[in-house]
C-alpha positions as CSV (number, residue, x, y, z in Angstrom):
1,X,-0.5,2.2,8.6
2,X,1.3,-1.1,7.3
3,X,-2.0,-2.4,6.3
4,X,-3.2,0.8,5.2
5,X,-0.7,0.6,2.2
6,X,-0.7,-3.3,1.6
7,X,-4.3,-2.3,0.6
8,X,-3.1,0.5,-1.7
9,X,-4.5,-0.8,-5.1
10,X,-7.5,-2.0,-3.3
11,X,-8.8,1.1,-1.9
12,X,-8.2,2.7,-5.4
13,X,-10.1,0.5,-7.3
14,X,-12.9,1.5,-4.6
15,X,-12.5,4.3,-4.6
16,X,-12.6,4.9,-8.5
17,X,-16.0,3.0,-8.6
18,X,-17.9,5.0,-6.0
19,X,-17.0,8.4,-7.2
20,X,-19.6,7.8,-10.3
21,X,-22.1,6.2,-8.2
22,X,-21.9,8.9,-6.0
23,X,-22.2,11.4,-9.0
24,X,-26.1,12.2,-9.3
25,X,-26.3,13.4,-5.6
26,X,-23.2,15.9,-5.6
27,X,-24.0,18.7,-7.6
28,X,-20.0,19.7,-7.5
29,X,-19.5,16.0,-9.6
30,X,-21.6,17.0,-12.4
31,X,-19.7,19.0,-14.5
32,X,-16.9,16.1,-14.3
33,X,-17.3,14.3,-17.6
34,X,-13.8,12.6,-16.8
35,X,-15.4,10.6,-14.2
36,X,-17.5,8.2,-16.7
37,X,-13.9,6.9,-17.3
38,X,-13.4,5.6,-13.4
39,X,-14.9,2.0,-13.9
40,X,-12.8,1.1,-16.5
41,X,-9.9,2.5,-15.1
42,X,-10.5,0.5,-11.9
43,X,-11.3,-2.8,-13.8
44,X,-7.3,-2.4,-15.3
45,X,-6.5,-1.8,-11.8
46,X,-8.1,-5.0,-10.8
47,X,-6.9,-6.6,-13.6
48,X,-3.5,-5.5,-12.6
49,X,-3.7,-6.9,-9.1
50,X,-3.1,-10.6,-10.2
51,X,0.1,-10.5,-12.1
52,X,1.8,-8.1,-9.9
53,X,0.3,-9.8,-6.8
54,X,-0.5,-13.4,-8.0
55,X,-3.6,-15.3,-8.3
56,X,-5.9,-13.8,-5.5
57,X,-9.5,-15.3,-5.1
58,X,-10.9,-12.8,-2.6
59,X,-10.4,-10.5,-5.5
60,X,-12.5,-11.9,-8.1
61,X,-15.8,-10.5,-6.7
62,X,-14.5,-7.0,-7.0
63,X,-13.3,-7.9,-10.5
64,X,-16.8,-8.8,-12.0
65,X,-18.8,-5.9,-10.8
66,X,-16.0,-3.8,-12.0
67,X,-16.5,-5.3,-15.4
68,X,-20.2,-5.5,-15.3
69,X,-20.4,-1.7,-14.2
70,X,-17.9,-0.6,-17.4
71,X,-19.7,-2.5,-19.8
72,X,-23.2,-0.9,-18.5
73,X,-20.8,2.3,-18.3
74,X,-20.1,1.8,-21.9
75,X,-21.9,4.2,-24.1
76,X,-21.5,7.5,-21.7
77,X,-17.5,6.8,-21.7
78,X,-18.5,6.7,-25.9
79,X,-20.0,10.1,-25.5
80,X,-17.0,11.2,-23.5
81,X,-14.3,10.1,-26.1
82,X,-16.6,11.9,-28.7
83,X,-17.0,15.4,-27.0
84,X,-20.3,15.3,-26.7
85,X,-21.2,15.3,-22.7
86,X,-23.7,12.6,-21.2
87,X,-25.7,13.5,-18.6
88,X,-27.6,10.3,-18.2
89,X,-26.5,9.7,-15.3
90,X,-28.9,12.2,-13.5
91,X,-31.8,9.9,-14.8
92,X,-30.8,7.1,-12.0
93,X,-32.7,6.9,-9.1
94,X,-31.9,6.8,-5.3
95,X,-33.0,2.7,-5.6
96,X,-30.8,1.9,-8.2
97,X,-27.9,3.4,-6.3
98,X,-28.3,2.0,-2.9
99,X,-28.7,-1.7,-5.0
100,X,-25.3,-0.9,-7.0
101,X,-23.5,0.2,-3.2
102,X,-24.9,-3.0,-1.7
103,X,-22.9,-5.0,-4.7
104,X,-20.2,-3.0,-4.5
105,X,-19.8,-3.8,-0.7
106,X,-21.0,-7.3,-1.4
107,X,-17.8,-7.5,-3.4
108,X,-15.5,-5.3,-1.2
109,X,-15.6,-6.6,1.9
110,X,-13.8,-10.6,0.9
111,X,-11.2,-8.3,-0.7
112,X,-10.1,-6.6,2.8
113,X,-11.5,-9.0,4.6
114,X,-9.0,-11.7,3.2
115,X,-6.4,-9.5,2.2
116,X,-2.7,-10.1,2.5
117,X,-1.1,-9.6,6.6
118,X,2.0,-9.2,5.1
119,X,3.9,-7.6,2.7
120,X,4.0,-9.8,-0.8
121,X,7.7,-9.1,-1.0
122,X,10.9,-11.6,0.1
123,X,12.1,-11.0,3.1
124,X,15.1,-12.7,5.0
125,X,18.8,-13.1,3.8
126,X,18.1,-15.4,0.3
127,X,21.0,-15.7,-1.3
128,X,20.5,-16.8,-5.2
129,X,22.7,-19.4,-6.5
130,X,22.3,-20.9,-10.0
131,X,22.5,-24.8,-10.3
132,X,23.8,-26.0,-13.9
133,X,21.2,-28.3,-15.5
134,X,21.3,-32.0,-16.5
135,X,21.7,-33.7,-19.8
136,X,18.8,-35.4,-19.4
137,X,16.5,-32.3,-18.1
138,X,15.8,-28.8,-20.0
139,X,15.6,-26.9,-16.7
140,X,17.5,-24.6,-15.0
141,X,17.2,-24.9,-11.0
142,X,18.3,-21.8,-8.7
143,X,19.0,-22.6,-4.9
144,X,18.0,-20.1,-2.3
145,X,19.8,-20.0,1.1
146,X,18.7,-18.5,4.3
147,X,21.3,-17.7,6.4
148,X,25.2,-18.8,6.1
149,X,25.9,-22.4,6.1
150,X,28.1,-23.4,8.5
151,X,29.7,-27.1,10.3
152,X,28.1,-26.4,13.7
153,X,24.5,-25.3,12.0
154,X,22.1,-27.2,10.9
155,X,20.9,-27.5,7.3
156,X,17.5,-28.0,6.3
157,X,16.8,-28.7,2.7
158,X,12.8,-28.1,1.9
159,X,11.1,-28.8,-1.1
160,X,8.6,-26.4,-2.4
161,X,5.0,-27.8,-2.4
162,X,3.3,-27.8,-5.8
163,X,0.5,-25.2,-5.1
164,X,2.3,-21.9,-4.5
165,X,6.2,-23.1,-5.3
166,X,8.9,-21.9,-3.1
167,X,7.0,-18.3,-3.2
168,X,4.5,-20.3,-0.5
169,X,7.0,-20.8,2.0
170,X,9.6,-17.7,1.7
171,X,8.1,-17.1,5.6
172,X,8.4,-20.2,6.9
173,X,11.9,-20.6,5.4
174,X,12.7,-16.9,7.2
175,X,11.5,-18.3,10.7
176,X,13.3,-21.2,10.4
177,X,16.3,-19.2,10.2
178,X,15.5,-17.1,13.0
179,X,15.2,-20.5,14.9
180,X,19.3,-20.9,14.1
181,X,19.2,-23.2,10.7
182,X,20.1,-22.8,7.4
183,X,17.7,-23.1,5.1
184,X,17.8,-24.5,1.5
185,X,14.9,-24.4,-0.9
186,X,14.9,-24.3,-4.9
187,X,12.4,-23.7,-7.9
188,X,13.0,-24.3,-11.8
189,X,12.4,-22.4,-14.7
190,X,12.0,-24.3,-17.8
191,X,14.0,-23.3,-20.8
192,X,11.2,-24.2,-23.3
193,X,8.6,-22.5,-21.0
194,X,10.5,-19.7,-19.1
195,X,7.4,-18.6,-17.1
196,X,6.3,-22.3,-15.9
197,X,8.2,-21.6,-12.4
198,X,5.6,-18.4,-11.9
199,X,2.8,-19.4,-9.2
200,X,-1.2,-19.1,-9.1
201,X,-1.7,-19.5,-12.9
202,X,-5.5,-20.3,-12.0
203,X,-5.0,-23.1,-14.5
204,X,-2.1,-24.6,-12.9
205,X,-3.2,-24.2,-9.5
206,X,-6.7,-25.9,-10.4
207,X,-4.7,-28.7,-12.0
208,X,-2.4,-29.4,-8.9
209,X,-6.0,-29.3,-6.6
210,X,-7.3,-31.7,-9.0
211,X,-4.5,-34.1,-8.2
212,X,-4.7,-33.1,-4.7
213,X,-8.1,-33.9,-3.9
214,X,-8.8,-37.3,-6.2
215,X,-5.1,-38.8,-6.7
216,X,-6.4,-41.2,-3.6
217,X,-9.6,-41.8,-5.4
218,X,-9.2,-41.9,-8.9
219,X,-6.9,-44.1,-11.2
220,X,-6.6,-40.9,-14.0
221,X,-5.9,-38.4,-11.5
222,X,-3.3,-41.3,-9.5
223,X,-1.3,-41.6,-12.2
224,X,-0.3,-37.8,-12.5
225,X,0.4,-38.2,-8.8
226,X,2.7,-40.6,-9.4
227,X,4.5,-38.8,-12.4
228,X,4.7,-35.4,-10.3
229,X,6.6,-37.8,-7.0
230,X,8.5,-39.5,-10.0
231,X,9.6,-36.3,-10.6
232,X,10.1,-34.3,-7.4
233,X,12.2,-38.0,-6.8
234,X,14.4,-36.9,-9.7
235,X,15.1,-33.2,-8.7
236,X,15.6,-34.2,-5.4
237,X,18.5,-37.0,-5.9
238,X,19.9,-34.6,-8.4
239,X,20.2,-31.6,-5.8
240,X,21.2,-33.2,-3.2
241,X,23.7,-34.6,-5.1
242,X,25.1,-31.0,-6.1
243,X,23.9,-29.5,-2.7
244,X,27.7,-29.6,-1.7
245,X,29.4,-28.1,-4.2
246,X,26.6,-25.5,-4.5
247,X,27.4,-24.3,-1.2
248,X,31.0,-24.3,-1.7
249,X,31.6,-27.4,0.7
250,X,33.5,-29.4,-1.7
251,X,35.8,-31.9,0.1
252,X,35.0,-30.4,4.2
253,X,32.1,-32.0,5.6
254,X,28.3,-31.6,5.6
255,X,26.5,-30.0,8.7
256,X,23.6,-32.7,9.6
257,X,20.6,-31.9,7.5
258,X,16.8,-32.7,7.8
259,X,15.0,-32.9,4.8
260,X,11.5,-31.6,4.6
261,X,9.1,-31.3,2.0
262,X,5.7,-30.6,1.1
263,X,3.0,-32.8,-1.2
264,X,4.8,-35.0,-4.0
265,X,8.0,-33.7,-2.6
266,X,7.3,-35.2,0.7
267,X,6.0,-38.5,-0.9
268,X,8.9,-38.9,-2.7
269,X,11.2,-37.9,0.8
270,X,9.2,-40.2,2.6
271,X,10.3,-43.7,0.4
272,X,13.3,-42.4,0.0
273,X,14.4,-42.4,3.6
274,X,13.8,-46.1,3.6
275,X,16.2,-47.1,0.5
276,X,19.6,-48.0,1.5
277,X,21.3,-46.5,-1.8
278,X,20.1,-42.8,-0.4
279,X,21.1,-43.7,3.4
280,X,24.6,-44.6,2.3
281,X,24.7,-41.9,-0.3
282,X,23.2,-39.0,2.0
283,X,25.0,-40.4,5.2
284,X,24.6,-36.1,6.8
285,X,21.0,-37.0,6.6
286,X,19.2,-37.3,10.0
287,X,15.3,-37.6,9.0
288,X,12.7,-36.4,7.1
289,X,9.6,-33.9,7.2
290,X,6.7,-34.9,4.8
291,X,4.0,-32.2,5.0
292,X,0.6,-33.0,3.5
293,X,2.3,-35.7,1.8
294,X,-0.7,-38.2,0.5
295,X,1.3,-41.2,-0.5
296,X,0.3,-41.9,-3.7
297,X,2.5,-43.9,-4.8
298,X,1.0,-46.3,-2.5
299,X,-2.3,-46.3,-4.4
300,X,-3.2,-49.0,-7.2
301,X,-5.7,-49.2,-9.5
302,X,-8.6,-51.3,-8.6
303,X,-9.9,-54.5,-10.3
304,X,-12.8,-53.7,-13.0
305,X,-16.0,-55.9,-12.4
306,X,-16.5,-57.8,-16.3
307,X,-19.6,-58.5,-17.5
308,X,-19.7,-62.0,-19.2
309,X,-22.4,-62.6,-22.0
310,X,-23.8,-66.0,-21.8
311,X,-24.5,-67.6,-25.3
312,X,-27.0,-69.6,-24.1
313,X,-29.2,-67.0,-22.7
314,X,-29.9,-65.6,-25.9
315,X,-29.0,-62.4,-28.5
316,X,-30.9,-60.1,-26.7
317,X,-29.3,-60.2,-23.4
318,X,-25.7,-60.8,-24.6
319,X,-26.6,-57.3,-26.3
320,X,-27.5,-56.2,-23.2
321,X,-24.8,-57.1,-21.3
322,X,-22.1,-55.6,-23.8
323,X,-23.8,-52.6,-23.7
324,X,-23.6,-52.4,-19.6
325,X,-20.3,-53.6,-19.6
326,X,-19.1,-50.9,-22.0
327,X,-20.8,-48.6,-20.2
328,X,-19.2,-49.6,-17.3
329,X,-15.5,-49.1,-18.7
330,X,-16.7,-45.2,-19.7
331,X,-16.7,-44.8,-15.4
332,X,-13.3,-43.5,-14.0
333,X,-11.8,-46.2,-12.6
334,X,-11.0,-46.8,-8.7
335,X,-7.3,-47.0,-6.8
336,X,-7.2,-48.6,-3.5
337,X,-4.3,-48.6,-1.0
338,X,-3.0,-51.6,-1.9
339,X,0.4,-50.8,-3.3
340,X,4.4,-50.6,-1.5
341,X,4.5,-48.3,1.3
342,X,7.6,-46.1,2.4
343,X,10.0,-48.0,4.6
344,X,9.8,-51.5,2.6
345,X,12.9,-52.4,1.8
346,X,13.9,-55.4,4.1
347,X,16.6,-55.5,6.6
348,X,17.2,-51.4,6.1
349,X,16.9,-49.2,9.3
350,X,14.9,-46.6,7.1
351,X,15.4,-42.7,8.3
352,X,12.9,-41.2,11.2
353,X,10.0,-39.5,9.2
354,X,7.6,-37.2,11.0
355,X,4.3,-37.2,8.7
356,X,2.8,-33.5,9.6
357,X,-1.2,-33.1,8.1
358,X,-4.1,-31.4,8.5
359,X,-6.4,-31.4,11.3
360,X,-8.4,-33.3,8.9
361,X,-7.0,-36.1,8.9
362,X,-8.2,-36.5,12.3
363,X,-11.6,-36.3,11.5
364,X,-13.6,-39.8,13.2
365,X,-16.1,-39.5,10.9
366,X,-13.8,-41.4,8.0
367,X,-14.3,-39.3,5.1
368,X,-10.9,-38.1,5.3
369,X,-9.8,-41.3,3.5
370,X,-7.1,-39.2,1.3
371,X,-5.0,-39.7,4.6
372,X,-5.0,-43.8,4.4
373,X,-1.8,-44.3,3.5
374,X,0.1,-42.1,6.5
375,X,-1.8,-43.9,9.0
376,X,-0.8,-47.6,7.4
377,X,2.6,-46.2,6.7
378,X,2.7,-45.0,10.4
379,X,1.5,-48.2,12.0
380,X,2.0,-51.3,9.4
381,X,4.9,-49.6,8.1
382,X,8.6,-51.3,9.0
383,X,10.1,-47.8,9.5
384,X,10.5,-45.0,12.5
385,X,7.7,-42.6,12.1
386,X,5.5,-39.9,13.6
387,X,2.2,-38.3,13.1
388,X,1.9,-34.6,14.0
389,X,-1.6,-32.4,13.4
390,X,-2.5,-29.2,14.6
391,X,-5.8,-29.7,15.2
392,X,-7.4,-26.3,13.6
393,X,-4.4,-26.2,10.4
394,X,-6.0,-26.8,7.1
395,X,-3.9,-28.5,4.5
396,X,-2.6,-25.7,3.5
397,X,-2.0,-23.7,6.9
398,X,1.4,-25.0,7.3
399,X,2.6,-22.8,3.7
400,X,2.5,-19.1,4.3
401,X,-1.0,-18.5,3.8
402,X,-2.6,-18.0,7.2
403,X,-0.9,-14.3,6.5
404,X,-0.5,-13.6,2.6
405,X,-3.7,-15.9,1.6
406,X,-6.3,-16.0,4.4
407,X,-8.8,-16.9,2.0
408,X,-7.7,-20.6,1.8
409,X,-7.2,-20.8,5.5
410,X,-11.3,-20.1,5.4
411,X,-12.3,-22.2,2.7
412,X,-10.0,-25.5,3.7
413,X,-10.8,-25.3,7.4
414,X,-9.1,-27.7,10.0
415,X,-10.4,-30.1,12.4
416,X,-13.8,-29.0,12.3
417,X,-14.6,-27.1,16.0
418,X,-11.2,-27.1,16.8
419,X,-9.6,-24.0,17.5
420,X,-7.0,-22.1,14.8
421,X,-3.6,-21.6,15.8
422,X,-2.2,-17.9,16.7
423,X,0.6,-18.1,14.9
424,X,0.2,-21.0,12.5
425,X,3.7,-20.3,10.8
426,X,5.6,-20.0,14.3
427,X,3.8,-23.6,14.6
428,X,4.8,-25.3,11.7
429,X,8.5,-23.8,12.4
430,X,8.4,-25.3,16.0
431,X,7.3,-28.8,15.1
432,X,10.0,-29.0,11.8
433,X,12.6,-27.3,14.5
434,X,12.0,-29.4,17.8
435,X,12.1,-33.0,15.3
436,X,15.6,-31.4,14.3
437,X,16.5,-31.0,17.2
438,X,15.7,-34.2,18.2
439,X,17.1,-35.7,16.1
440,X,20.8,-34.0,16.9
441,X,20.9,-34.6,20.6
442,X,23.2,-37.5,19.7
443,X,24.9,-35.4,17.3
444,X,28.5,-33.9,17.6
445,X,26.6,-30.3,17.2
446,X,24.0,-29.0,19.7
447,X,21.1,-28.9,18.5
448,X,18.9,-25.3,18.7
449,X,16.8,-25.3,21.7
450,X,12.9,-26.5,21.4
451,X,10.2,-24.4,21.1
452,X,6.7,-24.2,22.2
453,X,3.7,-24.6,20.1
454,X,0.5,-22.7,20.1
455,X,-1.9,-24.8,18.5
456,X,-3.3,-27.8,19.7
457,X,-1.3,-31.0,18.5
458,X,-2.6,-34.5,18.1
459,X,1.1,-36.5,18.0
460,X,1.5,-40.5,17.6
461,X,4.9,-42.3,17.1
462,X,6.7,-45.7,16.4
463,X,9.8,-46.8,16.6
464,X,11.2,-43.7,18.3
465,X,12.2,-43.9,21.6
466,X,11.4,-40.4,24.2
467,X,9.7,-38.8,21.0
468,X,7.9,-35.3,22.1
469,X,7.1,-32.5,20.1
């Protein structure tokens, strides 16, 4: 029955689109003029699902044939408007009907196939608290807190990834509460731009891939990498350094708190546990979580290969060779890991990070290159860190989107042949929650007890002692 109504809007838009098809072959259907008017209706519908439901791929099949079917449904819904009845629709043949049923299941089936496991809406005890803005910024940040903050529980303070915002991860933030923590997480709005904070603007979520998939490659795409950990860097220092008051804990001490953070956010965790300014600053702080964090920031742009004319080789080829070295300044140009990793700062006992990525990254073949910098930070790196992978997780398994975005979960595979995690988001919950706890069994707290994880894991460690996932 639950599913039965999640797919609500979907069966209607169905529904609306077969009752004309249907049409020439039930006699009861004919004297139904209003029925011409279905496709459209069904294309608003359609239309309708992505604002009210955000940016849904598995949709957009359904979405063209109901917009190729009103626009060949055009001039009988004319005739309708006008009072003057079309029958037309008797002239189509038995062919032409099965073809249009096997599009129309063609484009159903991704649409409840991939649909939603869960209901869209927030769940959990979020509590929304306002955080004034900066001088220096024009945003306005609101904190959302699972569960009550309290000296004897722990705090975890995420940052949103940038694909899907803090929307991505409402359900892992709810199971990490049901594991016994308090839960922090934040998004922005932008006074210039009041909807900027809204997710799965297909434009901003193919920008963010772009970086995503070529920041390790490319110098262009680098650079905004950079710029988006400069600036998860900055929000991060800023709300941390408000965190206290936020929550009312002026002048009585901090619970310990794990940081964890996805993409840039994680990137920009990850050097910041190895700077002695944030130790001493953040002294509640027992580790950090970077989730699909690539590092970028450890990326610099290659060397470009000149081309030098000789003059004594004559006009023609010193013609040539300008033209070939221009042409060779049009290419993109190249990063390579070559830059500072996390954990550099001499003679600092950097914080324990835990690096969790894809299965992926794991691949032998060596294509997965975009995970470089984790395995040099992990192994050449000065500070205490940890690899975790679930084998069959995608990159972006460890959000909420094994259950509200299955699509993604299909298209970015894990591992390949490895097997998917049950529960993907009780996974990700148990590896940030037994690192936590961890963490605290030196602590004046006890930590929450461990829990056990479904999926495969792959797991590799330095500098810490008895670590186990």
């Amino acid at each position: 029955m639950a599913i039965i109504e999640i797919w609500v809007p979907e069966l209607i838009v169905v529904f609306f689109l077969v009752l004309p098809l249907i049409r020439p072959f039930v006699k009861n259907l004919w004297s139904l003029d209003g029925l011409t008017w279905l496709p459209l209706i069904a294309l608003g519908i359609a239309i309708g699902i992505f604002p009210a439901y955000g940016f849904r791929p598995e949709c957009l099949p359904i979405l063209v044939f109901a917009l190729v079917y009103s626009i060949a449904n055009f001039f009988p819904v004319v005739s309708g408007a006008s009072t003057r009845p079309n029958d037309s629709f008797r002239d189509r043949g038995p062919v032409l009907t099965v073809c249009a049923f096997i599009l129309l299941s063609a484009a159903a089936i991704p649409m409840f196939a991939f649909s939603s496991r869960v209901d869209l809406k927030p769940e959990g005890e979020a509590e929304m608290v306002k955080v004034l803005k900066t001088s220096t910024r024009t945003r306005d940040y609101f904190l959302r807190v699972y569960g009550a903050v309290q000296a004897d529980r722990p705090l975890i303070f995420l940052v949103p990834p940038e694909i899907g915002s803090v929307a991505s991860v409402n359900l892992v933030c709810t199971e990490l509460q049901k594991k016994n923590f308090t839960v922090v997480t934040y998004f922005y709005r932008d006074t210039k731009s009041p909807r900027k904070d809204t997710v799965f603007y297909p434009a901003k979520l193919l920008a963010h891939w772009y970086i995503f998939r070529n920041a390790a490659i490319f110098a262009s795409a680098n650079e905004r990498g950079k710029t988006l950990e400069a600036d998860r860097r900055a929000e991060i220092e800023y709300l941390l350094s408000r965190l206290p008051s936020v929550l009312g804990k002026t002048g009585t001490a901090m619970p310990p708190l794990l940081l964890v953070g996805y993409g840039t956010g994680g990137s920009a965790l990850a050097y910041l546990a190895g700077e002695s300014s944030f130790i001493s600053a953040q002294s509640n702080v027992r580790g950090v979580v970077a989730i699909e964090s690539r590092l970028w920031s450890s990326y610099l742009p290659g060397p470009r290969h000149v081309r030098v004319s000789p003059i004594s080789h004559g006009i023609i080829l010193r013609q040539w060779t300008n033209f070939v070295r221009r042409l060779d300044s049009i290419w993109p140009q190249r990063v390579s890991r070559t830059g500072p990793l996390p954990g550099a700062e001499p003679s600092v006992q950097g914080l324990p990070v835990l690096y969790l990525v894809s299965g992926r990254a794991l691949d032998s073949s060596g294509r997965q290159k975009h995970y470089q910098a984790i395995f040099d930070a992990l192994r050449s790196g000065p500070g205490p860190a940890a690899l975790a992978a679930i084998e069959g997780a995608g990159p972006l398994d460890y959000q909420d989107y094994p259950f509200t975005h299955p699509i993604y979960s299909f298209l970015l595979p894990g591992l390949k042949g490895a097997e998917k995690s049950e529960d993907p988001i009780d996974d990700t919950t148990a590896i940030i929650g037994n690192f936590a706890s961890q963490l605290l069994e030196q602590a004046e707290i006890s930590p929450p007890p461990r829990q056990a994880i479904n999926g495969r894991l792959y797991v590799e460690s330095k500098g810490l002692p008895g670590f186990h996932l």
